[in-house]
C-alpha positions in Angstrom: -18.7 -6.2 -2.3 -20.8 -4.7 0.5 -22.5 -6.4 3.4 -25.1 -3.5 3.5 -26.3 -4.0 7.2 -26.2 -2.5 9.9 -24.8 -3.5 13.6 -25.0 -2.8 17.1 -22.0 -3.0 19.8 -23.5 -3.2 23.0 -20.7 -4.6 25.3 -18.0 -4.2 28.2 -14.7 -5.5 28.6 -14.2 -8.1 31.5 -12.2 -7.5 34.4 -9.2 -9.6 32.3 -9.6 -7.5 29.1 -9.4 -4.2 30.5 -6.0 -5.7 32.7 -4.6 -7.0 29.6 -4.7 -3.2 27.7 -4.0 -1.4 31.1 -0.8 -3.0 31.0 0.3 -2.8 27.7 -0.9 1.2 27.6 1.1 1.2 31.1 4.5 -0.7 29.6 4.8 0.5 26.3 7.2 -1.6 24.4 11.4 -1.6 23.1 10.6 1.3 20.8 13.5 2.5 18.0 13.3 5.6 20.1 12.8 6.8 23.8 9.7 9.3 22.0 8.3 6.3 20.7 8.3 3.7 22.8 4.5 3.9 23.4 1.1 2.6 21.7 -0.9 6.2 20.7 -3.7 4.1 18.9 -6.8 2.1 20.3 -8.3 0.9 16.7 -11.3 -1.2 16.4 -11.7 -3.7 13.2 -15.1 -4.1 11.8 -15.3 -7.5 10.2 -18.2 -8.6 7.9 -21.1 -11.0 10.2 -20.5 -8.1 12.7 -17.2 -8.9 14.9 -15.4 -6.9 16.5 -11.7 -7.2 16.6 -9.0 -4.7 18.9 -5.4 -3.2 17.9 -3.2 -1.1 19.9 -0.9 0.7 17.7 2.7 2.3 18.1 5.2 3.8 16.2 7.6 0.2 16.1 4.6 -1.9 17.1 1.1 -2.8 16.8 -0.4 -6.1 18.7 -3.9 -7.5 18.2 -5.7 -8.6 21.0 -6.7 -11.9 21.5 -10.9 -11.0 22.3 -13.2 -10.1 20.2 -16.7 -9.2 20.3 -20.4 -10.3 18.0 -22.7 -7.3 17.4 -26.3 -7.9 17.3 -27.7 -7.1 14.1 -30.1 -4.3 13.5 -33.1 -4.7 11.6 -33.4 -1.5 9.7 -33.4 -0.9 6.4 -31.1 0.8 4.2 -30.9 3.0 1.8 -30.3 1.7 -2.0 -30.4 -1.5 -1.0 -29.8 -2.8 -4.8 -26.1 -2.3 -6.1 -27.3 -0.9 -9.4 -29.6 1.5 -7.8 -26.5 3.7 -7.2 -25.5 6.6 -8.7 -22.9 5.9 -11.7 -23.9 1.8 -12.0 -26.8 2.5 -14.0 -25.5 0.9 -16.7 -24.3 -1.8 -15.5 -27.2 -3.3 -13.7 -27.5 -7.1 -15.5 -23.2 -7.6 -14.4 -24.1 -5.7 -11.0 -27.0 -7.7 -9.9 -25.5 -11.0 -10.8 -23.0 -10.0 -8.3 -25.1 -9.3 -6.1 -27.3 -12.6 -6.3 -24.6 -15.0 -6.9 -21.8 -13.9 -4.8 -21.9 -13.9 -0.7 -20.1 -12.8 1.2 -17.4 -15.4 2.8 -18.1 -15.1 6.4 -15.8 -16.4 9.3 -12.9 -16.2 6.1 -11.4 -13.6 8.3 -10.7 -16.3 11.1 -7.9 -17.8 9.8 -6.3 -14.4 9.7 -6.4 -14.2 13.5 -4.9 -17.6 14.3 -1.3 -17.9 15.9 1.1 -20.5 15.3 4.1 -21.2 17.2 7.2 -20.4 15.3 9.6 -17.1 14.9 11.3 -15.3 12.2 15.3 -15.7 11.2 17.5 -14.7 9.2 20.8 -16.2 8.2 23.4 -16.0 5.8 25.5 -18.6 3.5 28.8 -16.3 4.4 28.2 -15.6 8.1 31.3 -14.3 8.3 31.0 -11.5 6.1 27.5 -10.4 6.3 25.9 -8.8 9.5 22.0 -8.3 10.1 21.1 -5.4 11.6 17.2 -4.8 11.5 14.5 -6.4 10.3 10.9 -5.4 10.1 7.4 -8.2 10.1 4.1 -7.5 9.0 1.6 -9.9 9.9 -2.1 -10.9 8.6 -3.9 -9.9 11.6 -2.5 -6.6 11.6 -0.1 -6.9 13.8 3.7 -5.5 13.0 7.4 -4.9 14.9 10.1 -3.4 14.3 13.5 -3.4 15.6 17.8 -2.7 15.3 19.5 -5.9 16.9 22.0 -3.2 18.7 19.0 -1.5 20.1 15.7 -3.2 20.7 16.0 -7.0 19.8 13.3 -8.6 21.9 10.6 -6.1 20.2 9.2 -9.1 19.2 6.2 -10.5 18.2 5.2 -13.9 20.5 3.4 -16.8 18.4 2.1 -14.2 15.8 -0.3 -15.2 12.8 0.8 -16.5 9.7 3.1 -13.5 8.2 2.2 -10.9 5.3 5.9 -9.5 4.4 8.6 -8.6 6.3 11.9 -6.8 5.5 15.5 -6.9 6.9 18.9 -5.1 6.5 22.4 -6.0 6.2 26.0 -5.0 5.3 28.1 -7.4 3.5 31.8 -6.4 2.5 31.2 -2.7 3.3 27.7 -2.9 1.6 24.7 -2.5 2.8 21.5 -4.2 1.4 17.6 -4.4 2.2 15.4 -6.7 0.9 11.3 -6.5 1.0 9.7 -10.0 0.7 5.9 -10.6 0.4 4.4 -13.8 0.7 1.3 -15.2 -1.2 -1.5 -15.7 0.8 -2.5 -18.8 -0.6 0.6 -20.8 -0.2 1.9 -20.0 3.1 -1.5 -20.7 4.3 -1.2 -23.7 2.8 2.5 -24.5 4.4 1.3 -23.4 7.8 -2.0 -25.6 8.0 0.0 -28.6 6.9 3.4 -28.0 8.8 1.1 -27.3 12.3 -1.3 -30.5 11.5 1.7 -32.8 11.4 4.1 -30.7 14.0 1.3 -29.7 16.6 3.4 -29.4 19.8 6.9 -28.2 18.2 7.8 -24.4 17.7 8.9 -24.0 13.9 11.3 -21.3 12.3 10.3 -19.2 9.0 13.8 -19.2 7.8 15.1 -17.2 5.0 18.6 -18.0 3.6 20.9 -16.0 2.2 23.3 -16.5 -0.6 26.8 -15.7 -1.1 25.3 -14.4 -4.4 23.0 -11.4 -3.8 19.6 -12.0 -5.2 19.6 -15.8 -4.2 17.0 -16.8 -1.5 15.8 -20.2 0.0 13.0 -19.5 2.3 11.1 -22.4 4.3 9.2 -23.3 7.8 11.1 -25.5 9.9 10.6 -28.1 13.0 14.1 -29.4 13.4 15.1 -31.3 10.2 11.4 -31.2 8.7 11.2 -28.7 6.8 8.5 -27.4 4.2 9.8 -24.8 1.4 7.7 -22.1 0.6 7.1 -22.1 -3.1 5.8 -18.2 -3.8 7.6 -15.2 -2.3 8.3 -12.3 -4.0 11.4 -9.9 -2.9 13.0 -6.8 -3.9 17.0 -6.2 -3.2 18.4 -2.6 -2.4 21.7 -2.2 -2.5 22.1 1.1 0.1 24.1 3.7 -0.6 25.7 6.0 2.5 28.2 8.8 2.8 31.8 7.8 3.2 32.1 9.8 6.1 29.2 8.6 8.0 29.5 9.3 11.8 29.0 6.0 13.5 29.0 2.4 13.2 25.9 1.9 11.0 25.2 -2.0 12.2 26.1 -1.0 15.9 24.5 2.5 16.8 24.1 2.5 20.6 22.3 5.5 22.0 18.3 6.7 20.4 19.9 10.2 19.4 22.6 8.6 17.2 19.5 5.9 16.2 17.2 8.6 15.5 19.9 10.2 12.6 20.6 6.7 11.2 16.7 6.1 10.2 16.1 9.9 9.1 19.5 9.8 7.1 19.2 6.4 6.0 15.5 6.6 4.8 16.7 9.5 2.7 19.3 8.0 0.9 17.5 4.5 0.4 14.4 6.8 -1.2 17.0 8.8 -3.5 20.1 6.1 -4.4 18.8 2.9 -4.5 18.8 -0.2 -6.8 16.4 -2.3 -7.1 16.7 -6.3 -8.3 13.4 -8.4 -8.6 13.5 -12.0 -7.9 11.2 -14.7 -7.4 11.8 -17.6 -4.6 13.4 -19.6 -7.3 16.2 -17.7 -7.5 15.7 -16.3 -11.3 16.0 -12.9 -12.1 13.2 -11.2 -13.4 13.8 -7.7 -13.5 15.3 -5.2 -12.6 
């Protein structure tokens, strides 16, 4: 679905604005690496109803801005304004213009996207005595993302983020090392977060995902103390990670960015050519593999 209309940005940043990205060009963040410990990207998000939204990107971390801009609309008009007018949908003009007619577009949808709660990410295990996290990666839905090795950058963090898209973590248990991927569905953690927030206003809530002793097993849920509120659809994928016998260094513990540096080139290798893959849902069935 296209808006089909054209916009005009017309604007400069406040005195406050243009502070806020000095500093964060200026500071950088706890990159993975010393080469990459800086944002390289100033990307601007058009959003349908003409908003403007602002992203600074880096190699471990990308950060949306909390400001955002209305274009003006311009009155012009377009060319083939009519879906079906287009080349290749000629013959489907009766489906195409009932699309057209009968479907708008959803506007200020995206707003829920941008809005931040109070609550962090963890990770913890049923064995804690055999099992050891050592990264973990977030993606959330306003675009922002970190990434970081406990041993190395463990505060490259993400403060009061949006509600999350996925996120990924590694450990090693009994000499094995594992990664999982998990994906959450948009329409039930929205759900979780609206109604965990509305009850828990001023309290700071954990997304936590348990482990089991058996691999595959997951409990994840958002919680303020002893409320908590399970989250009913997430999706994960287990890895179990296969490294040389004779690896150099202390995988969960690598201390200096040139030793880091090998571990994610060498690493990413073997987990893109040995790897096993076990699909679960979040009630703790197998369902392929």
């Amino acid at each position: 679905m296209e808006e089909r209309k054209n916009y005009v940005a017309d604007f400069e940043l406040d005195s406050t604005e243009f502070e806020t990205i000095e500093t964060l060009l200026r500071e950088g963040y706890d990159g993975l690496r010393e080469s990459c410990s800086e944002y390289s990207s100033f990307v601007i998000c058009c959003i349908p109803g003409g908003q403007l939204r602002f992203l600074l990107c880096g190699t471990s971390r990308k950060v949306c801005l909390d400001f955002s801009y209305q274009c003006e609309e311009e009155t012009r008009k377009t060319k083939n304004k009519k879906i079906w007018e287009r080349k290749g949908a000629w013959n489907y003009s009766d489906y195409l213009s009932r699309i057209d007619y009968t479907t708008n577009i959803p506007y200020g949808l995206w707003d829920k996207y941008f809005r931040r709660y109070n609550y962090g990410l963890q990770v913890k295990f049923q064995d804690e005595r055999s099992c050891s996290l050592y990264k973990e990666n977030a993606e959330f839905l306003n675009g922002e993302f970190y990434e970081r090795v406990f041993s190395v950058n463990p505060d490259n963090v993400i403060s009061n983020p949006s509600v999350v898209k996925n996120c990924s973590f590694r450990w090693i248990e009994g000499g094995v090392h594992y990664e999982c991927y998990m994906c959450f569905n948009e329409e039930n953690i929205f759900s979780v977060f609206e109604k965990a927030f509305r009850e828990h206003p001023e309290e700071r809530a954990v997304l936590l995902v348990r482990v089991d002793k058996i691999v595959g097993r997951f409990h994840v849920s958002l919680n303020f103390g002893q409320a908590s509120y399970e989250l009913s659809s997430v999706e994960f994928v287990i890895w179990r990670l296969k490294f040389p016998k004779d690896w150099p260094f202390n995988l969960t513990t690598p201390t200096t960015h040139e030793h880091l540096e090998r571990f994610l080139v060498c690493s990413n290798y073997i987990t893109n050519k040995k790897k096993k893959g076990i699909v679960c849902d979040s009630k703790n069935e197998f369902i392929g593999a």
